[in-house]
LUMTORGU-249283 format. One record per residue (C-alpha): residue in three letters; x, y, z; chain; residue number from 0. Coordinates in nm, 3 decimals. Last residue first. Layout:
N
ALA,X,Y,Z,A,NUM
...
REM end
This chain:
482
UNK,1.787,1.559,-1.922,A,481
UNK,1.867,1.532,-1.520,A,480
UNK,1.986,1.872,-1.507,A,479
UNK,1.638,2.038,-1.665,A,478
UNK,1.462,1.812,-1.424,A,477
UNK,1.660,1.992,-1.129,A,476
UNK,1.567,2.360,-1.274,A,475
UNK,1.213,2.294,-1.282,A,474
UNK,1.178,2.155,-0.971,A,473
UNK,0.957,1.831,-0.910,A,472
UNK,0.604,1.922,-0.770,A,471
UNK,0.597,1.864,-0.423,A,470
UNK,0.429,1.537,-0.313,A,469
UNK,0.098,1.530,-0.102,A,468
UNK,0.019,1.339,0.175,A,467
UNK,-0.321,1.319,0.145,A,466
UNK,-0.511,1.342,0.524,A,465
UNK,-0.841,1.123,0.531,A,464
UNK,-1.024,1.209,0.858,A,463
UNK,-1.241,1.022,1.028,A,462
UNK,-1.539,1.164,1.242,A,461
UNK,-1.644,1.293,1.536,A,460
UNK,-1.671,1.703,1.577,A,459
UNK,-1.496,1.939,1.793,A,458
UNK,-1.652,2.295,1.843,A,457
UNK,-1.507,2.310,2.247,A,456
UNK,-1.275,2.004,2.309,A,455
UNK,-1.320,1.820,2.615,A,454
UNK,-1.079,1.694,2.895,A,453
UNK,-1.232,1.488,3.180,A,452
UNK,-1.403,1.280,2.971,A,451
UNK,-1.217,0.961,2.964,A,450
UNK,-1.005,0.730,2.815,A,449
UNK,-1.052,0.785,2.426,A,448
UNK,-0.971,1.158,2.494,A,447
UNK,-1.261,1.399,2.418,A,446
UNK,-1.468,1.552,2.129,A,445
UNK,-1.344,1.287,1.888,A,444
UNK,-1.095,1.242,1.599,A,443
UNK,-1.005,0.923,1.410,A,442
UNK,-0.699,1.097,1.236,A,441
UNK,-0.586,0.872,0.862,A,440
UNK,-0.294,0.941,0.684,A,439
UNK,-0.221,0.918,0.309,A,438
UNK,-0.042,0.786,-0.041,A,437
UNK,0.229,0.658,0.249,A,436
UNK,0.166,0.291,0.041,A,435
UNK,0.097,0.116,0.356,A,434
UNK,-0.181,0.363,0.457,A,433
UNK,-0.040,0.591,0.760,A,432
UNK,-0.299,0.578,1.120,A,431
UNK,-0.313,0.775,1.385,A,430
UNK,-0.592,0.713,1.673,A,429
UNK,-0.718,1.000,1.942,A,428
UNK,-0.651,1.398,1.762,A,427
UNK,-0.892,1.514,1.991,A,426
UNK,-1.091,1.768,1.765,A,425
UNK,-1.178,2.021,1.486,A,424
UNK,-0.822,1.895,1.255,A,423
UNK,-0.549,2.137,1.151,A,422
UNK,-0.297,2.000,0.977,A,421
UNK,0.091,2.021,1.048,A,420
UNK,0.344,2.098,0.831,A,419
UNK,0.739,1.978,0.835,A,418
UNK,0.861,1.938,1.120,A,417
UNK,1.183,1.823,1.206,A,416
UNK,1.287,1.522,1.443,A,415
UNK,1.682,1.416,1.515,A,414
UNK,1.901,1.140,1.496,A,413
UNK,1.661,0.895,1.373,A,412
UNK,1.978,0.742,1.218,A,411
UNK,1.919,1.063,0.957,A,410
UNK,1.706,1.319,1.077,A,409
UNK,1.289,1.213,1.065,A,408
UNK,1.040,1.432,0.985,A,407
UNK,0.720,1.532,1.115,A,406
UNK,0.378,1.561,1.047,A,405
UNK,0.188,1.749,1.331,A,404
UNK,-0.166,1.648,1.351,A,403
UNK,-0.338,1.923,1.511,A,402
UNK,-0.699,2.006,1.712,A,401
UNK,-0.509,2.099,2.091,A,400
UNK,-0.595,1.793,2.198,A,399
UNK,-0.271,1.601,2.037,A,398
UNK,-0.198,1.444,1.769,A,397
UNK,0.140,1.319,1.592,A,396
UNK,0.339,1.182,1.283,A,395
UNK,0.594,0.999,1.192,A,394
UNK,0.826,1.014,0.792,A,393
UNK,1.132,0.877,0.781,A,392
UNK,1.064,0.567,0.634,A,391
UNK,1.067,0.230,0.753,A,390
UNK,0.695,0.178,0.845,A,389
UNK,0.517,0.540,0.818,A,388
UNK,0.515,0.614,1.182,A,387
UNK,0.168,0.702,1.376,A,386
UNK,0.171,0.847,1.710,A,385
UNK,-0.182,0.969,1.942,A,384
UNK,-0.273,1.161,2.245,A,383
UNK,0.035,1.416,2.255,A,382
UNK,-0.100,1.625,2.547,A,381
UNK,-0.080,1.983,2.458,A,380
UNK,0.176,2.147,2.702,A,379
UNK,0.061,2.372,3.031,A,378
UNK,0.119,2.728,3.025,A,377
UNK,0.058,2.866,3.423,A,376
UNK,0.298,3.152,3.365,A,375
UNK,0.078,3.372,3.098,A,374
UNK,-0.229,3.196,3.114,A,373
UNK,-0.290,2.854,2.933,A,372
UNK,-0.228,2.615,2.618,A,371
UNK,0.168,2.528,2.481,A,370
UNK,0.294,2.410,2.200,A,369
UNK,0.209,2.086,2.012,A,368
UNK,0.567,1.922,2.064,A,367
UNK,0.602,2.113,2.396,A,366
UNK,0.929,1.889,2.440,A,365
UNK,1.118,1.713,2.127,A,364
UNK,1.308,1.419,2.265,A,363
UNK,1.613,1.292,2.053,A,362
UNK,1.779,0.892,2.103,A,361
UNK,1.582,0.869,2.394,A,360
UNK,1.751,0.686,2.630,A,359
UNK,1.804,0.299,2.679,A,358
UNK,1.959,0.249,2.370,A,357
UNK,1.973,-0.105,2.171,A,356
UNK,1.552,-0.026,2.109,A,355
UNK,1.654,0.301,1.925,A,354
UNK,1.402,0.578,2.066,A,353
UNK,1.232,0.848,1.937,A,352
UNK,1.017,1.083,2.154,A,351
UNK,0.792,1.325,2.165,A,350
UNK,0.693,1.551,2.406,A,349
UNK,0.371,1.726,2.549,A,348
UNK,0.395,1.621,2.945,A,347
UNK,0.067,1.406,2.837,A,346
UNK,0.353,1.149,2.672,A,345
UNK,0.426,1.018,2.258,A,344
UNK,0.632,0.767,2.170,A,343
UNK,0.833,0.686,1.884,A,342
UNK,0.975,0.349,1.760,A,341
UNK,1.363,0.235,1.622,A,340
UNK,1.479,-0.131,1.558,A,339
UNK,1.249,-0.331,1.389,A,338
UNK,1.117,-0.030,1.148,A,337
UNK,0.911,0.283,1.248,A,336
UNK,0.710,0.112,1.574,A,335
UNK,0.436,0.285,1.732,A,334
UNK,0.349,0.417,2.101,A,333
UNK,0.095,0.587,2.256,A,332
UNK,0.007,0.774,2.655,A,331
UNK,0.322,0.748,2.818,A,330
UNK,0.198,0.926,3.138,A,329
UNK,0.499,1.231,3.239,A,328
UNK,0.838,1.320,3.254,A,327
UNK,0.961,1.090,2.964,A,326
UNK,1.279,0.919,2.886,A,325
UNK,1.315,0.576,3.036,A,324
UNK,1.347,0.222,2.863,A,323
UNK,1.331,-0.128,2.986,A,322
UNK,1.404,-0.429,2.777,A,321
UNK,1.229,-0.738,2.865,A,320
UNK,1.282,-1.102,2.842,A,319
UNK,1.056,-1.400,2.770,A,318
UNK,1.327,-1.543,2.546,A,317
UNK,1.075,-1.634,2.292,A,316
UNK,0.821,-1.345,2.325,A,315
UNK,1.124,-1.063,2.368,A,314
UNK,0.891,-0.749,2.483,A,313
UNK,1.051,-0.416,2.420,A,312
UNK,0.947,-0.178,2.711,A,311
UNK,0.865,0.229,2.740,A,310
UNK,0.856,0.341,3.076,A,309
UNK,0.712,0.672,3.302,A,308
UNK,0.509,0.416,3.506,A,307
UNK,0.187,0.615,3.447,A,306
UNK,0.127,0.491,3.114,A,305
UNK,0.352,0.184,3.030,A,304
UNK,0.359,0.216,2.652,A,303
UNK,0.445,-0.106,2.494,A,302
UNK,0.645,-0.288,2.267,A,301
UNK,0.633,-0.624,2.081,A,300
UNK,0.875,-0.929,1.994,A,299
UNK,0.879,-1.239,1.798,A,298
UNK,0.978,-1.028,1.516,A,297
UNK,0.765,-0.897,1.207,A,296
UNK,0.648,-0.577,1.362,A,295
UNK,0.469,-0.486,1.667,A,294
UNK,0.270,-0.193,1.890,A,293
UNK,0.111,-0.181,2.201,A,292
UNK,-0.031,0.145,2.419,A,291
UNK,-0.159,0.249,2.750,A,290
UNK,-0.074,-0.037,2.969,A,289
UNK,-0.165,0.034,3.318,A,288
UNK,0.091,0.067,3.620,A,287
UNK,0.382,-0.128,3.746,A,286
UNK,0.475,-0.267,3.395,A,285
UNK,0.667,-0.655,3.415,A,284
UNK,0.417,-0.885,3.316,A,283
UNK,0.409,-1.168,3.032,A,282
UNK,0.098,-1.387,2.989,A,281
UNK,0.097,-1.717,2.771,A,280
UNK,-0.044,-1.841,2.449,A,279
UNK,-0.422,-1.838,2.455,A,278
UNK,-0.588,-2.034,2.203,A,277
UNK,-0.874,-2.027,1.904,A,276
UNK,-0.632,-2.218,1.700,A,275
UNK,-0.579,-1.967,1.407,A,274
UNK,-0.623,-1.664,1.684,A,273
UNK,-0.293,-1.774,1.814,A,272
UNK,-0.296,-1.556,2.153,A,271
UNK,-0.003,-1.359,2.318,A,270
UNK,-0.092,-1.125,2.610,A,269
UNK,0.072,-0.851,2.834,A,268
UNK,-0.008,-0.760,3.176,A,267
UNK,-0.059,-0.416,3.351,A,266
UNK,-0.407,-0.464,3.418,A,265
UNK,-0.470,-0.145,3.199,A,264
UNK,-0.403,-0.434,2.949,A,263
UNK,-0.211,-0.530,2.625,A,262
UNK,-0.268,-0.790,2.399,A,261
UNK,-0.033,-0.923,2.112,A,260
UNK,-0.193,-1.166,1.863,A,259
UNK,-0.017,-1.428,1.625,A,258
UNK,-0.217,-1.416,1.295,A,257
UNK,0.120,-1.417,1.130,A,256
UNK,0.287,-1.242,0.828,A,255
UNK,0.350,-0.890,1.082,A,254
UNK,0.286,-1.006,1.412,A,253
UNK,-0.124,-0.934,1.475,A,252
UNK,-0.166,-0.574,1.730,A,251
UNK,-0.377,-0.498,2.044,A,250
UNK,-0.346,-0.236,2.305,A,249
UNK,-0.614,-0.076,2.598,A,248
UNK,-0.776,-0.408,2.664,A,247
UNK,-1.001,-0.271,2.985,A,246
UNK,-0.843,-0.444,3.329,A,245
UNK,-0.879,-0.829,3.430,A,244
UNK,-0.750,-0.970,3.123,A,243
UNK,-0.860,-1.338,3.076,A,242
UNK,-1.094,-1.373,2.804,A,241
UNK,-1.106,-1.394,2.410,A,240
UNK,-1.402,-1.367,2.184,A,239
UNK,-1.437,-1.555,1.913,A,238
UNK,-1.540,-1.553,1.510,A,237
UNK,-1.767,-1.253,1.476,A,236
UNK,-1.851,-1.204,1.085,A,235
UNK,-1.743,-0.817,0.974,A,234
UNK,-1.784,-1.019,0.586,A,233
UNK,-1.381,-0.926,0.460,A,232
UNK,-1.223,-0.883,0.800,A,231
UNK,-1.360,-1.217,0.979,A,230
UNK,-1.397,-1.054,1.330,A,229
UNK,-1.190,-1.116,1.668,A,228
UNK,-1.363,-0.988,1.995,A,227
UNK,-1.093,-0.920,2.286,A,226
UNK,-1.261,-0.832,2.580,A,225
UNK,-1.213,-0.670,2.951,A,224
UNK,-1.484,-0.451,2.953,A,223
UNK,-1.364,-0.140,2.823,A,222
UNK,-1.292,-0.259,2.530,A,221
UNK,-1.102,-0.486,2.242,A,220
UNK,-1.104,-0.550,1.888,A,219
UNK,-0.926,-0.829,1.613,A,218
UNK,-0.979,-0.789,1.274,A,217
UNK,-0.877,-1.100,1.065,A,216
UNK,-0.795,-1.174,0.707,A,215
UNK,-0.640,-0.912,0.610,A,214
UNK,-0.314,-1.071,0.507,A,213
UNK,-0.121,-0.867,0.738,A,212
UNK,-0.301,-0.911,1.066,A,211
UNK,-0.585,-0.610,1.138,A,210
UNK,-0.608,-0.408,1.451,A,209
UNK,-0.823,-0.243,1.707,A,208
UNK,-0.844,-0.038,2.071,A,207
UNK,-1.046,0.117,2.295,A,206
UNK,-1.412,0.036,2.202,A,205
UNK,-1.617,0.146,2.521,A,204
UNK,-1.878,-0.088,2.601,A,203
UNK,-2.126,-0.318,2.489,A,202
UNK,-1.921,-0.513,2.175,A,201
UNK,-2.123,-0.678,1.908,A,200
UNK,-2.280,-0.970,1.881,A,199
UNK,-2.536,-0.927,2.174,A,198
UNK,-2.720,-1.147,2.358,A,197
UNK,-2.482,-1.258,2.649,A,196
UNK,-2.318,-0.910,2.633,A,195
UNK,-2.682,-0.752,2.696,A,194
UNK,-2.585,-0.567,3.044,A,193
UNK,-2.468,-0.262,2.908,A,192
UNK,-2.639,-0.166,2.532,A,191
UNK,-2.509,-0.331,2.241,A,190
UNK,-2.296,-0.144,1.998,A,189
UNK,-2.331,-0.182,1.625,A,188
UNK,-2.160,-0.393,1.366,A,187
UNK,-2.156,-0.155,0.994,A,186
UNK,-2.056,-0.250,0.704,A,185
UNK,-1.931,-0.132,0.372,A,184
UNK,-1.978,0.260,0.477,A,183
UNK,-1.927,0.474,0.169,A,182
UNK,-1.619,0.682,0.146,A,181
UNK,-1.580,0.563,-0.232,A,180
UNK,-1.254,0.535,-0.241,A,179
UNK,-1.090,0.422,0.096,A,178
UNK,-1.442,0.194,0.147,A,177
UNK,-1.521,0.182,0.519,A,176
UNK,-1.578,-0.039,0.767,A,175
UNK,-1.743,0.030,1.064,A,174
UNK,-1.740,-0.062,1.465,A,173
UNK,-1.982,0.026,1.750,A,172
UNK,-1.950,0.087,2.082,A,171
UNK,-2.101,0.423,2.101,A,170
UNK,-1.734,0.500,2.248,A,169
UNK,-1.566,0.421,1.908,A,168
UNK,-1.469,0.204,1.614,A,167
UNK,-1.309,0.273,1.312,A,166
UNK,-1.187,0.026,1.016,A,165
UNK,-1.093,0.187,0.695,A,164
UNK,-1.041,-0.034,0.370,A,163
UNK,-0.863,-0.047,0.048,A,162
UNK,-0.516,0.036,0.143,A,161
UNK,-0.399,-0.276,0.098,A,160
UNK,-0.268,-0.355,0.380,A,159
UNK,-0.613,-0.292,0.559,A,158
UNK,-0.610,0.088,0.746,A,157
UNK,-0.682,0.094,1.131,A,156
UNK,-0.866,0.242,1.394,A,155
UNK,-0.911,0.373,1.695,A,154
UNK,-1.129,0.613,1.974,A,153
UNK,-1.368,0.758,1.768,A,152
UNK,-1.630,0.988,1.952,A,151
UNK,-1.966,0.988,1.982,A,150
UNK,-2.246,0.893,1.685,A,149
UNK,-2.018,0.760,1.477,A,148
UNK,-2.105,0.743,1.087,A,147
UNK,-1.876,1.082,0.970,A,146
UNK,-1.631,1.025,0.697,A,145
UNK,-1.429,1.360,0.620,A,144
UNK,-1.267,1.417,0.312,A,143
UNK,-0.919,1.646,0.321,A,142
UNK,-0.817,1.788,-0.005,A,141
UNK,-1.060,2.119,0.063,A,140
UNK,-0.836,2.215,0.371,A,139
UNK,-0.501,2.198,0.137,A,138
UNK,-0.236,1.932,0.153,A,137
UNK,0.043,2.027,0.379,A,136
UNK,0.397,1.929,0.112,A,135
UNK,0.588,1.600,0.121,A,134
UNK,0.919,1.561,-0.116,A,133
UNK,1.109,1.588,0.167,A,132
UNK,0.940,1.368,0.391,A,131
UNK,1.010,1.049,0.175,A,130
UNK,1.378,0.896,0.217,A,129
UNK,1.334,0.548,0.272,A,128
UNK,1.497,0.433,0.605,A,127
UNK,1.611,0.045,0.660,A,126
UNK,1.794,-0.022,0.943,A,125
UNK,1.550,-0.236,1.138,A,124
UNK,1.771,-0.582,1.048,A,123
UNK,1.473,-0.739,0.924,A,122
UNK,1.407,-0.413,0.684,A,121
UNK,1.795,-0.380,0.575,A,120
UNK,1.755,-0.721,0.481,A,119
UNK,1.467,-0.647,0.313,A,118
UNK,1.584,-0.362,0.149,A,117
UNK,1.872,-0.542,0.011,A,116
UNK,1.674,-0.837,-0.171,A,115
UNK,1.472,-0.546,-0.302,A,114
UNK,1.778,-0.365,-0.456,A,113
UNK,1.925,-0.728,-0.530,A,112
UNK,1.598,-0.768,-0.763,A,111
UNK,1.582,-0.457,-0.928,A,110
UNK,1.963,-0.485,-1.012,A,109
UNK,1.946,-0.854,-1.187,A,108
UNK,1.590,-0.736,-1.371,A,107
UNK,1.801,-0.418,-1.484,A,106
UNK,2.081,-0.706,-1.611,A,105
UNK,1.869,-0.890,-1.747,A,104
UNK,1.690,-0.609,-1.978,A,103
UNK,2.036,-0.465,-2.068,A,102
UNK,2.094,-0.811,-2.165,A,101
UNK,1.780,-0.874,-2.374,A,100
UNK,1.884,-0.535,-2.573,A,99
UNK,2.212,-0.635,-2.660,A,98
UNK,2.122,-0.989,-2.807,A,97
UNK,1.861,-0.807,-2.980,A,96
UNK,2.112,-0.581,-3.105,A,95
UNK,2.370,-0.855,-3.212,A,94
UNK,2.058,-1.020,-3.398,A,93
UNK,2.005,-0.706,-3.586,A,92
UNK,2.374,-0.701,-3.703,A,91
UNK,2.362,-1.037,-3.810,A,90
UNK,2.106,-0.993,-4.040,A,89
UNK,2.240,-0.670,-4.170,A,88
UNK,2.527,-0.885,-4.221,A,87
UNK,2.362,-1.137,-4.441,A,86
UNK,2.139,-0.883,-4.611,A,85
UNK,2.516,-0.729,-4.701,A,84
UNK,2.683,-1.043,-4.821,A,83
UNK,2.402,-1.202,-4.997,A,82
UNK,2.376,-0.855,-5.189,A,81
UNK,2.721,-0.896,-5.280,A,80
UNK,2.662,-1.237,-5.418,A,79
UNK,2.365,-1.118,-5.636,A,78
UNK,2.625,-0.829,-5.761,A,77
UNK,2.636,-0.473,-5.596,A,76
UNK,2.578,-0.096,-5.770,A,75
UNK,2.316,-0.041,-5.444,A,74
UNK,2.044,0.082,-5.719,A,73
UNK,2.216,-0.138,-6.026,A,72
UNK,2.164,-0.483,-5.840,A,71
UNK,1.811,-0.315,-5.752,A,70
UNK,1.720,-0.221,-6.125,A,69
UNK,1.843,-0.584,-6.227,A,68
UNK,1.637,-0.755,-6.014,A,67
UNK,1.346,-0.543,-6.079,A,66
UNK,1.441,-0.634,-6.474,A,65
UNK,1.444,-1.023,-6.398,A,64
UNK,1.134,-1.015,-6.227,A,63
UNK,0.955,-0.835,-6.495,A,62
UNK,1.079,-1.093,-6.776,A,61
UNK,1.025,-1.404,-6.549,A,60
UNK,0.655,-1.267,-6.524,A,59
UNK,0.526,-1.154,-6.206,A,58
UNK,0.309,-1.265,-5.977,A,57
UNK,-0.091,-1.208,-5.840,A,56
UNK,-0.176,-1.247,-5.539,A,55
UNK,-0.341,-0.979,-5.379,A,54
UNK,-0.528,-0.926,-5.667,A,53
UNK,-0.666,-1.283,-5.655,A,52
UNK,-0.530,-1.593,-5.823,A,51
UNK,-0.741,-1.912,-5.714,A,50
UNK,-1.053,-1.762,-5.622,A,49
UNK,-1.096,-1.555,-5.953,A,48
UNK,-1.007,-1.876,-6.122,A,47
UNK,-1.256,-2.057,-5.979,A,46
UNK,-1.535,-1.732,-6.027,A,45
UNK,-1.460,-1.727,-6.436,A,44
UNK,-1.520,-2.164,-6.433,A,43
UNK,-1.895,-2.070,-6.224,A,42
UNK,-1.969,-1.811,-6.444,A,41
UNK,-1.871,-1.984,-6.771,A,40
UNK,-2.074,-2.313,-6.697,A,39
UNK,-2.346,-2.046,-6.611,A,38
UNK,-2.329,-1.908,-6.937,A,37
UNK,-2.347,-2.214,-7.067,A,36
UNK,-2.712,-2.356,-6.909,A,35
UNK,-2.865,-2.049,-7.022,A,34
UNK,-2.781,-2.128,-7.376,A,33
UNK,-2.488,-1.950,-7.570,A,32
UNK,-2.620,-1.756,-7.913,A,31
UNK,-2.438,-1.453,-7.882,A,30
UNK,-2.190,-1.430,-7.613,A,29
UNK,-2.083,-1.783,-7.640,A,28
UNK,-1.766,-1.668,-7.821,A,27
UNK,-1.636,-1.418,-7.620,A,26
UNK,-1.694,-1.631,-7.295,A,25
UNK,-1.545,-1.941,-7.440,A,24
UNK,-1.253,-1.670,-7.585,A,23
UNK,-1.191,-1.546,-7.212,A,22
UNK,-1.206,-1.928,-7.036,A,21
UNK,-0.921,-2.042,-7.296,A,20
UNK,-0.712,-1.720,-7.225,A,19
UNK,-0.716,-1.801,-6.836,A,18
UNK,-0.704,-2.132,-6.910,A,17
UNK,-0.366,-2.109,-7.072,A,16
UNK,-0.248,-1.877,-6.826,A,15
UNK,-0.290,-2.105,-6.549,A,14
UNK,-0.164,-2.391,-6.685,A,13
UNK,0.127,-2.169,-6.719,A,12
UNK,0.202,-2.086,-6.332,A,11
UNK,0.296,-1.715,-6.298,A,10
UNK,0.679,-1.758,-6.131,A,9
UNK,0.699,-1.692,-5.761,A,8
UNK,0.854,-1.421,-5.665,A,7
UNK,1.236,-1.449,-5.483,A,6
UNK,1.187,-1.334,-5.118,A,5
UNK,1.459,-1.174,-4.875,A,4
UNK,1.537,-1.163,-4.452,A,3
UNK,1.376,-1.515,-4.448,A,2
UNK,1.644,-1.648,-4.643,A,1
UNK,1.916,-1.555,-4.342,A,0
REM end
């Protein structure tokens, strides 16, 4: 309460009196003083100087008494009075501070069970933000293009982050990029067939990539049967797994682990712990090639069985299998929304979402990417490539026919809308969303990542950086929220 008011200090006397004492020396001595006294008055005038500046000087008893008085008669109160009311105002403020710091816990209180609850919702695989209806098609000049492959890209992924780009294609080589800058960071080129012995890099077809979590390792695999794992951050080779007998057409690191999921046209599936340098165990089950692989945070995975028409959720620790049917033709990708819900995409042009307690399609869209052909023989665009923004409602697909379609999710993944699509000059062949859904990322080639029996006429290789743009907020709505 004292520190709300201040009584001045009273002029000290001592003070005074040498203050009038050093003013007649100097008077005095102005005449005939020697050298030697002027300085002696110098030197006492500078003390004092020192000792009360203009910052600190005080007021007499007389003033102080009068600005006293002049207050007591502003606010018409006696000393006690004015005890009274700086004593309340005191209170007052420390009621609003008290106030104020509980607003402020209780906000910290409700940000925290808000993310509490999405993570539950997240392990169960029921969690859906709501972002495709703000989204908007960004225009052709918003898209930047980073070209370093010298044939076509056949994967790649996005760091956690959202600070990287890793591609890799059929000239066997693999680069990382900076998101910002566009530059190339690094670059580990192919080897030429025959040379694996010598060679760092990979000699064949790169078909697929991914990164774990923490970005600490990058994990590849190609035509020849490999699995090369990287150190992320320097593109240093650590080890290369064997064992499939078929090209490694799916890889993907458990979310918060650097547990590895492999997939093979060989038709097996493989775990590895990349932290011990070891192979795990095999899994089989598919009766044709593995085309795709996908995984979250559970001891499980999912794959895309190709020609076997079937889409299967892999349970690692009971080694158990779901088996799931919907398409009419090759399951060519897969990739997981949240735990509980994926989309796949087929060369018979559809899409598909699926619930992994279902074994049907909870919606199919057919002739997703429309139709090519003459009049009567129309054929569907192949769906080549799915990405899904991880629990959101917002997926997305390519195809050959030189589109990503960006689409939206129905509530319960009841249904799928479009909402724009972009044109891109090329086989749409590797999706990818950044974490924070700022963007999407097409690693586009001049044919399919398998083969070149399909080719696209004025297609060039590259990487595309999508924004996903949000619509300016309506006038009218943020005139309702004020």
């Amino acid at each position: 309460m004292s520190s709300s008011f201040f009584i001045k200090a009273k002029q000290n006397p001592k003070f005074a009196k040498k203050g009038k004492n050093a003013t007649a020396l100097k008077r005095k001595g102005e005449g005939d003083a020697t050298g030697k006294s002027k300085v002696r008055d110098k030197k006492a005038s500078s003390k004092y100087n020192e000792e009360i500046s203009s910052d600190s000087e005080t007021e007499g008893p007389e003033v102080s008494r009068k600005r006293q008085s002049q207050e007591e008669r502003d606010y018409g109160e006696t000393p006690q009075e004015k005890k009274l009311r700086l004593a309340k105002l005191y209170l007052d403020q420390l009621k609003e501070e008290e106030e104020n710091k509980a607003e402020n816990d209780s906000f910290e209180a409700d940000l925290i069970a808000g993310r509490l609850q999405e993570e539950v919702l997240e392990q169960k695989g029921k969690l859906q933000r709501l972002i495709a209806q703000d989204l908007e098609a960004p225009d052709a000049s918003e898209i930047r293009v980073l070209r370093g492959h010298k044939l076509p890209v056949t994967c790649l992924v996005v760091s956690s982050d959202d600070k990287y780009i890793f591609s890799a294609a059929k000239d066997c080589a693999i680069i990382k990029w900076d998101v910002e800058s566009g530059k190339k960071l690094h670059t580990i080129p192919g080897g030429k067939k025959g040379t694996e012995d010598k060679h760092v890099g990979h000699t064949a077809h790169i078909l697929c990539m991914t990164i774990s979590s923490d970005g600490k390792y990058l994990a590849t695999g190609d035509m020849n049967k490999f699995i090369m794992i990287w150190e992320a951050e320097t593109c240093k080779r650590l080890y290369k797994f064997t064992g499939h007998k078929g090209p490694v057409s799916g890889l993907s690191f458990r979310k918060g682990t650097h547990d590895l999921y492999s997939a093979s046209h060989d038709r097996s599936v493989k775990v590895w712990n990349v932290d011990e340098n070891a192979y795990v165990e095999t899994l089989f089950g598919h009766q044709g090639a593995i085309t795709g692989l996908d995984s979250l945070s559970r001891e499980r995975c999912v794959t895309a069985g190709g020609r076997d028409r079937s889409v299967r959720v892999w349970k690692i620790a009971e080694e158990s299998q779901l088996v799931f049917h919907g398409h009419e033709g090759s399951i060519d990708c897969v990739q997981l929304i949240n735990e509980e819900h994926l989309i796949t995409g087929a060369d018979d042009g559809s899409v598909c979402l699926w619930s992994v307690n279902k074994k049907k399609p909870l919606t199919t869209v057919k002739q997703a990417h429309g139709c090519h052909g003459d009049a009567g023989l129309e054929q569907p665009h192949w769906v080549s490539s799915v990405a899904a923004l991880q629990n959101s409602d917002t997926v997305a697909s390519g195809s050959h026919n030189s589109q990503v379609q960006v689409w939206k999710c129905q509530l319960n993944y009841r249904g799928l809308e479009p909402l724009f699509s972009v044109p891109l000059p090329g086989f749409i062949n590797s999706l990818k969303f950044s974490s924070s859904g700022q963007f999407l990322v097409a690693g586009v080639g001049q044919e399919h990542r398998l083969g070149r029996w399909w080719r696209v006429k004025e297609a060039r290789n590259g990487i595309y950086i999508i924004p996903l743009k949000r619509k300016p907020p309506n006038p009218a709505q943020t005139n309702d929220t004020e």
